[in-house]
Every structure is written in structure tokens, then in C-alpha cells.
C-alpha positions as CSV (number, residue, x, y, z in Angstrom):
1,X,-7.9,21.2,27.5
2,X,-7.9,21.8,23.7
3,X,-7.7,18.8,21.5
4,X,-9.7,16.4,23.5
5,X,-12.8,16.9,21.6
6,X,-10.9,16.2,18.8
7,X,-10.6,12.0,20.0
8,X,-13.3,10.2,19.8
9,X,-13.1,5.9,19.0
10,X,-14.9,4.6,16.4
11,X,-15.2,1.0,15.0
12,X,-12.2,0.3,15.7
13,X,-10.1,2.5,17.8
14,X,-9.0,6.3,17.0
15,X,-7.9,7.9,14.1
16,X,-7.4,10.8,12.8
17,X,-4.7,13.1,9.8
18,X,-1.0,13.5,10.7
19,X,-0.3,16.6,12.3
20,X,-4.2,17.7,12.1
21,X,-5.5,16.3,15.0
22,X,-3.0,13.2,15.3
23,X,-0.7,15.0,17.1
24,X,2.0,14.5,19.6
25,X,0.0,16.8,21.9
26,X,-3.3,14.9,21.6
27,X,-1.7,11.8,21.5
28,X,-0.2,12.5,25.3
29,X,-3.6,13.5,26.1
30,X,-4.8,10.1,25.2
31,X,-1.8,8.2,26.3
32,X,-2.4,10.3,29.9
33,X,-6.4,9.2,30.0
34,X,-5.2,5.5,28.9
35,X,-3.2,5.7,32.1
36,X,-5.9,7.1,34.2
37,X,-8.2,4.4,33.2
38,X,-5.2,2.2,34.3
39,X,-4.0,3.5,37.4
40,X,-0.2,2.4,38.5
41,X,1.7,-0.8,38.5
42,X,0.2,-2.2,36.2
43,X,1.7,-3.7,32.6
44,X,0.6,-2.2,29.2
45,X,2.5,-3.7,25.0
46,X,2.6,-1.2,22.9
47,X,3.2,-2.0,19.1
48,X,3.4,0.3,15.7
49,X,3.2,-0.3,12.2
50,X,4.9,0.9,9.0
51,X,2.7,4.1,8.7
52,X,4.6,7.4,8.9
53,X,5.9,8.3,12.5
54,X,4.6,5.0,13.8
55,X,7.5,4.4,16.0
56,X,8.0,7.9,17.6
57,X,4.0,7.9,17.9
58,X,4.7,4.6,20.2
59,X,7.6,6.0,21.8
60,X,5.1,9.1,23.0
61,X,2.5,6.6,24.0
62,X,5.5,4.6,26.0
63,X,6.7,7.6,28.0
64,X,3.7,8.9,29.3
65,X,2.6,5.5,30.3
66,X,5.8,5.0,31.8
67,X,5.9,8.6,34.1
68,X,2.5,7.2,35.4
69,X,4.3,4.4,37.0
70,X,2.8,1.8,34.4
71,X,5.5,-1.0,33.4
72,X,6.0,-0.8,29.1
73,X,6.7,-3.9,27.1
74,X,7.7,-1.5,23.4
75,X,7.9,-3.5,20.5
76,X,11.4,-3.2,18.9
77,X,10.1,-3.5,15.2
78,X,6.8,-3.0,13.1
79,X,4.4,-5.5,14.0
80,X,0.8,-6.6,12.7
81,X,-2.2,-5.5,15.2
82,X,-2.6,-9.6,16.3
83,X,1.3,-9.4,17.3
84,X,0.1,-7.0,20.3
85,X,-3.5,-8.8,21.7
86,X,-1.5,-12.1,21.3
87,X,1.5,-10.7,24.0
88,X,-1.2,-9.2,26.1
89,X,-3.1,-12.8,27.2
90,X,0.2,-14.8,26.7
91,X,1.9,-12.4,28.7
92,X,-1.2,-11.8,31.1
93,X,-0.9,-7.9,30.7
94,X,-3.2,-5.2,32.1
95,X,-4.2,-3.7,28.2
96,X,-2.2,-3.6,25.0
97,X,-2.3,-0.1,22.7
98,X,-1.4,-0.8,18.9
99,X,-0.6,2.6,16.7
100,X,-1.8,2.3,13.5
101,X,-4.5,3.2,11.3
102,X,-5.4,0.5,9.7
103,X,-6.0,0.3,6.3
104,X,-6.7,4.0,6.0
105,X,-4.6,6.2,3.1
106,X,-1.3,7.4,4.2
107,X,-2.4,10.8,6.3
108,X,-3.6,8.6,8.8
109,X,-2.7,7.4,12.1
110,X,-4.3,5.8,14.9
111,X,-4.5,4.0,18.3
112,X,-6.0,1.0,19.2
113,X,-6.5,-0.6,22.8
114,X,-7.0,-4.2,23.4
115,X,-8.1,-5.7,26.4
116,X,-6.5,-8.4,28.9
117,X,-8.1,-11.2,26.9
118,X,-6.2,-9.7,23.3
119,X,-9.5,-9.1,22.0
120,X,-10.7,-5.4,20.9
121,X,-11.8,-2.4,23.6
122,X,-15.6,-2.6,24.0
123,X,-17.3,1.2,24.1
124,X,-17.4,0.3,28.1
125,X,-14.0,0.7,27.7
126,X,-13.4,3.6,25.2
127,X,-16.0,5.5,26.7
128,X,-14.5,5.7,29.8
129,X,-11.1,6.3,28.3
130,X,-12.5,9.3,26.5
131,X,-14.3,10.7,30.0
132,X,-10.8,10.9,31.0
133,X,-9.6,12.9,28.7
134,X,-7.7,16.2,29.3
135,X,-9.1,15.4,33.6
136,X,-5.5,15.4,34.8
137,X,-2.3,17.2,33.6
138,X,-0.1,15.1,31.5
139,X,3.1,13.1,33.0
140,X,5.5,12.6,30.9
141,X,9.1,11.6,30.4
142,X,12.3,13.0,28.6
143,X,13.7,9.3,28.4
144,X,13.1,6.0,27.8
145,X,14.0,4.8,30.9
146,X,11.9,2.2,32.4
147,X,11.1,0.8,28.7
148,X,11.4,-2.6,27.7
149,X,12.1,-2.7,24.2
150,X,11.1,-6.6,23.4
151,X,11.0,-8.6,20.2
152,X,7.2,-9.5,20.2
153,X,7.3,-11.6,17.6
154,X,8.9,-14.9,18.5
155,X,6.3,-15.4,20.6
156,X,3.9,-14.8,18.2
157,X,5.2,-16.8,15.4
158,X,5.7,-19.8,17.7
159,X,2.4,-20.1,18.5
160,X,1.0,-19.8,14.9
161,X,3.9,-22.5,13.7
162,X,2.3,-24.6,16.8
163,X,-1.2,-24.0,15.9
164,X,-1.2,-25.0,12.5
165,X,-0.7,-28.1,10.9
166,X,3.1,-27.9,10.2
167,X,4.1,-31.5,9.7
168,X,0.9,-32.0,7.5
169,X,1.6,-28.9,5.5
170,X,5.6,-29.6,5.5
171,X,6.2,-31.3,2.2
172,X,3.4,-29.7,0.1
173,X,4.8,-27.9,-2.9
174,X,1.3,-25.5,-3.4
175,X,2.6,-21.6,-4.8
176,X,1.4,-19.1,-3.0
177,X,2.0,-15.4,-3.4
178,X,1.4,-12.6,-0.6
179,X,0.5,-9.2,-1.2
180,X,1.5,-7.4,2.3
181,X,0.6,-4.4,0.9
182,X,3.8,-2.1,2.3
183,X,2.2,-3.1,5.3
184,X,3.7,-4.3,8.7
185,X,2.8,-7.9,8.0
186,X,5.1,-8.4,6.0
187,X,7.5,-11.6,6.3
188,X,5.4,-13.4,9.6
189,X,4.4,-16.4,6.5
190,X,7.0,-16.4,5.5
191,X,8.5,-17.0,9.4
192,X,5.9,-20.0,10.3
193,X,6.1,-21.5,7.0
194,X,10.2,-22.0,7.6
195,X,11.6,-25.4,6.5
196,X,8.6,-26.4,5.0
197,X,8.7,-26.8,0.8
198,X,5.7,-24.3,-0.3
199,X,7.1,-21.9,-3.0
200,X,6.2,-19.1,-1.3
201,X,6.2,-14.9,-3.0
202,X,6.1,-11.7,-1.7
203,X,5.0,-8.5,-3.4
204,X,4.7,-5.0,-1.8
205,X,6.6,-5.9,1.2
206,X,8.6,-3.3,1.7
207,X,8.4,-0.2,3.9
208,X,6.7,2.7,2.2
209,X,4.8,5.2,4.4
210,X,2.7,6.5,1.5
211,X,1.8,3.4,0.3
212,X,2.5,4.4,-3.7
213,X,-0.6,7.0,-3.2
214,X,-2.7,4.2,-2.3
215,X,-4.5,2.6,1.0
216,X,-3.2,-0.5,2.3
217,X,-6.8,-2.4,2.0
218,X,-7.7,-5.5,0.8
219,X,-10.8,-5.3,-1.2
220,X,-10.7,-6.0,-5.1
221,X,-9.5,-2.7,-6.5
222,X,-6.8,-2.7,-4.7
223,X,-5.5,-5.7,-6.0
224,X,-5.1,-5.5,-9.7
225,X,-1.4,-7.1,-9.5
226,X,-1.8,-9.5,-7.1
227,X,-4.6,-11.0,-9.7
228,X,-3.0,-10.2,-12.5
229,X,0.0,-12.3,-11.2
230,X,-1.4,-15.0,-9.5
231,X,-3.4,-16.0,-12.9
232,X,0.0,-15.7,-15.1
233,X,2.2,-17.0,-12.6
234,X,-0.2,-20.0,-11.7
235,X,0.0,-19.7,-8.4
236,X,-2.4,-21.8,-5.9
237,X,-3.4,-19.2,-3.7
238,X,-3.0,-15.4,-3.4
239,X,-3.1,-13.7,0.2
240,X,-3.4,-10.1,0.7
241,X,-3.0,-8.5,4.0
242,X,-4.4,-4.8,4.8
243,X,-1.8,-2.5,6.7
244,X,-1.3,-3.8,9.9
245,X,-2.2,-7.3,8.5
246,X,-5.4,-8.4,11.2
247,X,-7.4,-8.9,7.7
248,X,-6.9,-10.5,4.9
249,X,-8.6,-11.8,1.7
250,X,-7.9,-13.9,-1.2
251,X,-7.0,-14.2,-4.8
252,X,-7.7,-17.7,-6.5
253,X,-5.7,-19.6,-9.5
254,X,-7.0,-17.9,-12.5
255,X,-7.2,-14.7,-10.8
256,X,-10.3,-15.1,-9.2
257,X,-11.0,-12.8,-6.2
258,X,-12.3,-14.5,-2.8
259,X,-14.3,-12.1,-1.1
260,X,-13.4,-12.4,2.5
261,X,-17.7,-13.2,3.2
262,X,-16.4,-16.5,1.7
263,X,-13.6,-17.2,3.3
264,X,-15.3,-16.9,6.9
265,X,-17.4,-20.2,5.2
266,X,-14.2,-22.1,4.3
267,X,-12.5,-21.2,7.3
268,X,-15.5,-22.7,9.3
269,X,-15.7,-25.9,7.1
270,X,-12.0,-26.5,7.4
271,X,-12.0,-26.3,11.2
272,X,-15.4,-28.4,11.6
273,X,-14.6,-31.2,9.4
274,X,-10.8,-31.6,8.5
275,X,-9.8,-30.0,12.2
276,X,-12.3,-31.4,14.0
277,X,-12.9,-28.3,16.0
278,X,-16.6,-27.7,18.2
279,X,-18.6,-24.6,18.3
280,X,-20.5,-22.0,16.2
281,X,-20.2,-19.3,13.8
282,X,-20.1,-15.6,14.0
283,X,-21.0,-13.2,11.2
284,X,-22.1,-9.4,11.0
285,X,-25.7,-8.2,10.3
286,X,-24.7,-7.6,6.8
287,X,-22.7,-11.0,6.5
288,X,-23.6,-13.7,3.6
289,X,-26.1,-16.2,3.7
290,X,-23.9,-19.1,2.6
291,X,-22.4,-19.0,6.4
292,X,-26.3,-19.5,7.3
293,X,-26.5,-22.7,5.1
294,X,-23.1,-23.8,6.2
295,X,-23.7,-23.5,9.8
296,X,-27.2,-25.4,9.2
297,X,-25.2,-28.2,7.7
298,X,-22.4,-28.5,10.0
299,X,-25.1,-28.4,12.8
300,X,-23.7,-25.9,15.0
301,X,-24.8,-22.2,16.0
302,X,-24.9,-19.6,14.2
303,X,-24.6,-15.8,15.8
304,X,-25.3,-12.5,14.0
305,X,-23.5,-8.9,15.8
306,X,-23.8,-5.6,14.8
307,X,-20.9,-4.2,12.3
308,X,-17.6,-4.1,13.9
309,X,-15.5,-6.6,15.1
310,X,-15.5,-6.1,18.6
311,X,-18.9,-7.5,18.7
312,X,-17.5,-10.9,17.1
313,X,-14.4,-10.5,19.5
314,X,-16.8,-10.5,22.8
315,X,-19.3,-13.4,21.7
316,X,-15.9,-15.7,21.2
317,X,-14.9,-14.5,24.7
318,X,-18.2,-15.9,25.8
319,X,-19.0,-18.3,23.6
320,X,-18.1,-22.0,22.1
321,X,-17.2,-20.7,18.5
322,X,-15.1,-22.3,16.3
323,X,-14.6,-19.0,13.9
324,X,-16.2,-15.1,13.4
325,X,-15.7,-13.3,10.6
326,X,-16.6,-9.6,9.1
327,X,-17.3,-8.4,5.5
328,X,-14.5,-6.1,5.7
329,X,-11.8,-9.5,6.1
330,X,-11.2,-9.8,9.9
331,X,-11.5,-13.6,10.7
332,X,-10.9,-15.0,14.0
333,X,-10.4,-18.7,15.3
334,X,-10.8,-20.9,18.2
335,X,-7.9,-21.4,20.5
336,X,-5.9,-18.4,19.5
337,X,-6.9,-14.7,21.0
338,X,-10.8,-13.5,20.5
339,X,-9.2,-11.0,17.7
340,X,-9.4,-11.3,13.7
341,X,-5.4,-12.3,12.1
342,X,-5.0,-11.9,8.6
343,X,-1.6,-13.9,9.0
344,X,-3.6,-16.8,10.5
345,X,-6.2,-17.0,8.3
346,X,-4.4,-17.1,5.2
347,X,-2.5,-19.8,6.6
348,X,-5.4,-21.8,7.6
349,X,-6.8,-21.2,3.8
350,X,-3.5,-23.2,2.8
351,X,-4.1,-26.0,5.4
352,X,-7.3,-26.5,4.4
353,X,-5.9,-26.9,0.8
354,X,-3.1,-29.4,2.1
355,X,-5.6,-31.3,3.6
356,X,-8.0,-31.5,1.0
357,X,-5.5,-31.8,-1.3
358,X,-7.1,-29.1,-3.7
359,X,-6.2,-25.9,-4.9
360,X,-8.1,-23.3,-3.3
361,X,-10.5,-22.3,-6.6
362,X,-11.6,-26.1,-6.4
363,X,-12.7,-26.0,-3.0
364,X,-14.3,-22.8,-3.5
365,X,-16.3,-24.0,-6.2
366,X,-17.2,-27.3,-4.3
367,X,-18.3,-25.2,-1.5
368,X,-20.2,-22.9,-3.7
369,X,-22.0,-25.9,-6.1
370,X,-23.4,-26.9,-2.2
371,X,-24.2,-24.4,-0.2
372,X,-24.8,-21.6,-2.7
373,X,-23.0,-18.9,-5.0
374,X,-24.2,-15.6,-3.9
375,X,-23.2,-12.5,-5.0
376,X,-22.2,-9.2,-2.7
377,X,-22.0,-5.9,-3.4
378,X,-21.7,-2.6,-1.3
379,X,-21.9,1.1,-1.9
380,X,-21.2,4.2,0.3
381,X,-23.7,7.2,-0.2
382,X,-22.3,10.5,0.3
383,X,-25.2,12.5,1.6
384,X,-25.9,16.1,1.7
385,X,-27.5,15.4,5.4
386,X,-28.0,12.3,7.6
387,X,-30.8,10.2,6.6
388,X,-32.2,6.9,8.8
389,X,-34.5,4.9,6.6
390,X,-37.6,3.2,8.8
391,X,-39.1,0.1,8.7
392,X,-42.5,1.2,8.3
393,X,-41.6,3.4,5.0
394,X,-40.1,0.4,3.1
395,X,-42.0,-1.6,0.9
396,X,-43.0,-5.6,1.3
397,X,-41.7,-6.7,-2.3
398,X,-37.9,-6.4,-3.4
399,X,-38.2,-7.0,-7.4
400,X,-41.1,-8.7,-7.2
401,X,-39.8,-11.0,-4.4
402,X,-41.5,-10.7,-1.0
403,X,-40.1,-9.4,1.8
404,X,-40.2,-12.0,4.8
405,X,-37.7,-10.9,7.4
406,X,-36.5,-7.1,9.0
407,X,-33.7,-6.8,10.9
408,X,-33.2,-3.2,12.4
409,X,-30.2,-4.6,15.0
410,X,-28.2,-2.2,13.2
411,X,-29.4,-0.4,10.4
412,X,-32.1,-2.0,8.8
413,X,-32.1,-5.6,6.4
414,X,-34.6,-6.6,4.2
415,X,-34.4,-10.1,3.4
416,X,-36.6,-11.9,0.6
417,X,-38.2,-15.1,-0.2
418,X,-35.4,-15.5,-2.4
419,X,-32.4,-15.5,0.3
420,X,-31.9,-11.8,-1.4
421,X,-31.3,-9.3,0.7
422,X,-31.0,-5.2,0.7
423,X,-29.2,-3.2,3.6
424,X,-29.1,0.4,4.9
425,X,-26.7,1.2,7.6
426,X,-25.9,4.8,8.1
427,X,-22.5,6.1,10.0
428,X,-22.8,7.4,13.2
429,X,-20.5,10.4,12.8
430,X,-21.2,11.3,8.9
431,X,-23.6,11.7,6.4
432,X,-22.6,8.7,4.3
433,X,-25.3,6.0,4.3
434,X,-23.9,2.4,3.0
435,X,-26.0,0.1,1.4
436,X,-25.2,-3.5,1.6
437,X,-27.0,-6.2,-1.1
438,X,-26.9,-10.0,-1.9
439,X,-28.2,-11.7,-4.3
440,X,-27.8,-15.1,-6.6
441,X,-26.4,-13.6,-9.7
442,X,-24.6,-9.9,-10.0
443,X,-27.4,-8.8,-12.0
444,X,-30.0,-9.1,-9.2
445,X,-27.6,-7.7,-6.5
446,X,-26.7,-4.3,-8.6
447,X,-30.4,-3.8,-9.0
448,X,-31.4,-4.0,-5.3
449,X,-28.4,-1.5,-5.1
450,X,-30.1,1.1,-7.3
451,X,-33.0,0.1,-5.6
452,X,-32.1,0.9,-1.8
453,X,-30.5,4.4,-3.8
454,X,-33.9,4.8,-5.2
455,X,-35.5,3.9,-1.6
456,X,-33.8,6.9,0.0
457,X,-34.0,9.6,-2.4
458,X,-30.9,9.0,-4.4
């Protein structure tokens, strides 16, 4: 059938342009190979985001699903990605399929399936979804009968009021703003942090499908204003949520821009020592080495995954970890679902402020002055052909410091005497290569980016 080559997962689910090849008619195709994979009686959420169409894309999804004889719990509003996994193991459903692309420009849509445990779709799972495609003509249905439209978010919000330190956090007066980005995260803070007395802001928190000609993703360029206002309005913490809010990172008073690397390190501390919560750490290949020296200290286990956070999703299925985090902002914690939560990470950035009794810059910089202040930087290469640099072709100094360690787990790391470090990890379905770099001051790390350019003919 035509338009099944054009789905194939990546990272992180499907996605592809509106009305390109995110169509209605590809999107039954999927919807009817989702169902396959399924088989009947069994129970499938489905949730949307604020993107353009989201809630008729859903509706789509819903109806075929539903002419297969599989039950359909249909969110009744926008939700964020963590809304979804967290209905499907409270709920104990079959599979959960979230429409949204993410923090992709406005063109975009997508369709991501989660698994009975809440946590991302492993390939074994999307592989066999996409050998189904197009196998059997699509079912579907002119109504919405046999849909449960349901208000997912009580639930949701419950558990995070629960979860958190509410009474501790109750009479603190800290200012923070949130920068939801005209994503569908947009007042779920607001929601847990009822009745309590932090001044709490919203910017970019209404419904706008074209995101103002931007993307909805929280990395520093995107966030002049929520810097800019944070420093003049002298507010305690920033939060910024990307578009269907399961990342997040943070601004700090004076303006200062958390990188999300560091927030997986406070996140960890705060659990360890003021929650007193067991287990180890999870980072990505190209994660940064403070979480190596603050896993050392808090004496606990530290795993590294390929890129992608369904890796991090199925070690804290299978393993005692307290959190796992990704470059790109997607944190996850103990006790909740094995999936990353913008929402609940900024709120746990608060509480460890509450607790500590700091504002969030102080801690940072406490953190920093003991484990170490490194420096990150990344570049995507747009390349006139696919190139995979080896390990036997790169050199055994890095600026005059000697190379000690390879990792080639995904891509291939070079990590010095130093604790620098230089990446190369090309895509899998383009000829960009992105180079990853870490160093102690930003001098150091933009040279080892010109250098890995230099190192593959750029």
C-alpha cells in the first residue's frame, strides 16, 4: 500500500510535515498496524498536544483503534506526553499513543507509543509495528462511538501534588516563572503548586499552532525572554518546557541558563541527600562528567546508554535508579513512570531549593565549586554524504592532552587526561554528523569543536 514506506520511528517515535506524509491516510495505516500489533480487547490512551490538527489526528488514531475492537481512553484536552505513560501503568493499559511532535517547528506532527509500564516503545516494539504496516486493510469508523473521552489529568496532577514535598514547599514565597512555550504544558505547575504561596508566572502559554515562527524547544536560543525576564524581574527560578512539556531546562536569577546536563546532577543530589532516595544514575554516551563525579560521591552506580531516551527508560525499568537524564532535557525519577517529565522536574528543581533553602544559582554554583564547572557545546554538520569516523584514524592527543579512553557504543568518544572530551555521532537516516565536546572553560570546548570539524574533513 502506498505511504507505508513513508513511516519509519526514530528516536523518539514518528514524525513527519503536515499533509506531506503526516497524513490522515498514513496515519490509519499506522493506527491499523498499532492495532495489529495489539490484537482485540485490549485498552489503548490516546493523548494530543497543541500542534496543528492534534485533536482530529487523535480522533483518527481513536477510530481505527476502536473498529478493531480495541477499548479507547481519548483525552478530552491537550495534554503533555508524561500525562499519557502515567494513565497507561496507573490505569494498567495494554499501550498508550501520544500525537505530537515534540519540539519540532510547526509543520510537524507525530506519534508516539508507550508501553504498559509508561515508559517509551523500544525498536522491538516499533519494528514490529512498522512490519505491519499496510499487511491488512484498514477498519475504521464514521463515529465516535465506543470512545471514552476522559479528563487525564486529575490523575496526573494528583500524583505529582502527592509525590512532591507539598507541605514543605507550601509556605515558601521563591518567584518562579514558566516558559511553556505555546506548548501543551501549559498550566499542570500551576495545578500542583495550588494553595501553596510561591509567586508563580507564566509566559507563552497560550495556544498557538505555529509557535510565533519558532520551535517549541528548550535550548538557550530559544529563550532570550525568559532570561531576559527572569534577570529583571528577579525571579528565583526560570522553567522552560519544550512542546509537549516531557523536557525541560532552566533559567537561573541573573539570567543564567542551566543546561539540562546539570540539572540531571542536581536532580540526583536533591533526591540522594535531601529525599533520601536509593539507587544510581543514568546518563547518555555524550552526557557530562560532573554526573560521573557526583555519582562517585554519593556512592551509587552510575550507567551510560546510547542517545535516546528509551535506553534511560528501559535501564530504570530494570534497575534501582534514583534518576536518568539526556542532554537534550528529558529527566526521569524514581517512583513515578520510567519516562522523562519536564513538569516534574522543574518542580523537583524548586523543592530542592525549598529544602535547601537557596535560590537555585546558589546551589548551582555550590555544586559546581565541588564537583566541577564544565563546559558543553554541540554542533550539527550538514554533510554532502554520510561519513563514520573510526577509531583507528583518530589521533592519541586532543590539544596536547592524551587520549586515555574510546567509547564507540554509539558513535565514537574520545576522552582525555583532562576529563575533556570530543564526540562524533552521525544520524542514522541523514547525512548530518553532530559533534559533541566538553571541556573546563568554553575556550577549550569550542576548540575541540573545530577540532572534530577538522578530524572529518570540515
Amino acid at each position: 500500500m502506498q505511504g507505508s514506506d513513508e513511516i519509519k520511528f526514530g528516536t523518539d517515535g514518528w514524525r513527519g510535515i503536515i499533509a506531506d506524509n503526516y497524513t490522515f491516510k498514513n496515519l490509519r495505516i499506522l493506527s491499523q498496524a498499532v492495532a495489529d500489533y495489539l490484537g482485540p480487547n485490549k485498552t489503548v490512551a490516546v493523548g494530543f498536544d497543541t500542534r496543528f490538527m492534534s485533536e482530529r489526528f487523535a480522533c483518527i488514531t481513536a477510530r481505527v483503534l476502536c473498529a478493531n475492537n480495541i477499548r479507547v481512553i481519548l483525552s478530552d484536552r491537550p495534554v503533555p506526553t508524561p500525562t499519557v505513560s502515567f494513565a497507561v501503568k496507573s490505569k494498567k493499559l495494554d499501550l498508550g499513543v501520544m500525537i505530537t511532535a515534540s519540539h519540532n517547528p510547526a509543520e510537524y506532527n507525530g506519534f508516539k507509543i508507550k508501553v504498559p509500564s509508561g515508559g517509551a516503545a523500544g525498536p522491538e516494539v516499533t519494528e514490529k509495528v512498522e512490519s505491519l504496516l499496510a499487511q491488512t486493510p484498514v477498519k475504521d469508523s464514521a463515529s465516535d462511538e465506543g470512545i471514552a473521552k476522559v479528563d487525564l489529568t486529575r490523575a496526573y496532577v494528583k500524583f505529582i501534588r502527592n509525590y512532591i514535598d507539598f507541605k514543605k514547599i507550601k509556605n515558601k514565597k521563591f518567584k518562579v516563572l514558566v516558559d511553556v512555550m505555546y506548548g501543551s504544558g501549559n498550566s499542570f505547575i500551576a495545578e500542583v503548586l495550588k494553595g501553596s504561596s510561591i509567586k508563580l508566572e507564566f509566559m507563552r502559554n497560550g495556544i498557538n499552532p505555529s509557535f510565533v515562527g519558532g520551535r517549541p524547544e528548550p535550548v538557550e536560543e530559544n529563550l532570550k525572554e525568559l532570561k531576559t525576564r527572569v534577570k529583571k524581574e528577579k525571579f528565583d527560578l526560570g522553567i522552560a518546557l519544550d512542546g509537549d512539556a516531557d523536557r525541560i531546562a532552566a533559567v537561573a536569577p541573573g539570567g543564567e541558563f542551566i543546561h539540562p546536563q546539570k540539572i540531571l546532577g542536581l536532580l540526583a543530589l536533591h533526591l540522594n541527600q535531601d529525599r533520601g532516595f536509593s539507587g544510581g544514575i543514568v546518563k547518555t554516551i555524550c552526557g557530562t562528567t560532573m554526573v560521573d563525579n557526583i555519582a562517585k560521591f554519593l556512592k551509587v552506580k552510575l550507567y551510560e546508554t546510547p542517545v535516546g531516551f528509551k535506553y534511560i527508560s528501559n535501564l530504570m525499568e530494570k534497575e534501582d535508579v534514583v534518576a536518568g537524564g539526556e542532554e537534550a532535557g528529558g529527566m526521569g525519577v524514581k517512583g513515578y513512570i520510567p519516562e522523562r517529565d519536564g513538569t516534574m522536574a522543574g518542580l523537583l528543581l524548586l523543592e530542592m531549593m525549598v529544602y535547601r533553602n537557596k535560590n537555585i544559582l546558589k546551589i548551582l554554583n555550590e555544586t559546581e565549586k565541588e564537583f566541577g564547572r564544565y563546559y558543553y557545546v554541540r554542533d550539527d554538520l550538514h554533510l554532502s554524504r554520510r561519513v563514520e569516523p573510526k577509531k583507528e584514524d583518530m589521533p592519541s592527543e586532543l590539544l596536547g592532552y592524551k587520549v586515555v579512553e574510546v567509547k564507540d557504543f554509539d558513535g565514537l568518544k574520545l576522552i582525555c587526561d583532562d576529563q575533556s572530551w570530543l564526540m562524533f555521532r552521525a544520524s542514522g537516516t541523514e547525512p548530518i554528523m553532530r559533534l559533541y565536546a566538553e571541556a573546563k572553560t568554553p575556550k577549550q570546548a569550542g576548540l575541540l569543536l573545530e577540532l572534530g570539524k577538522s578530524l572529518i574533513g570540515q
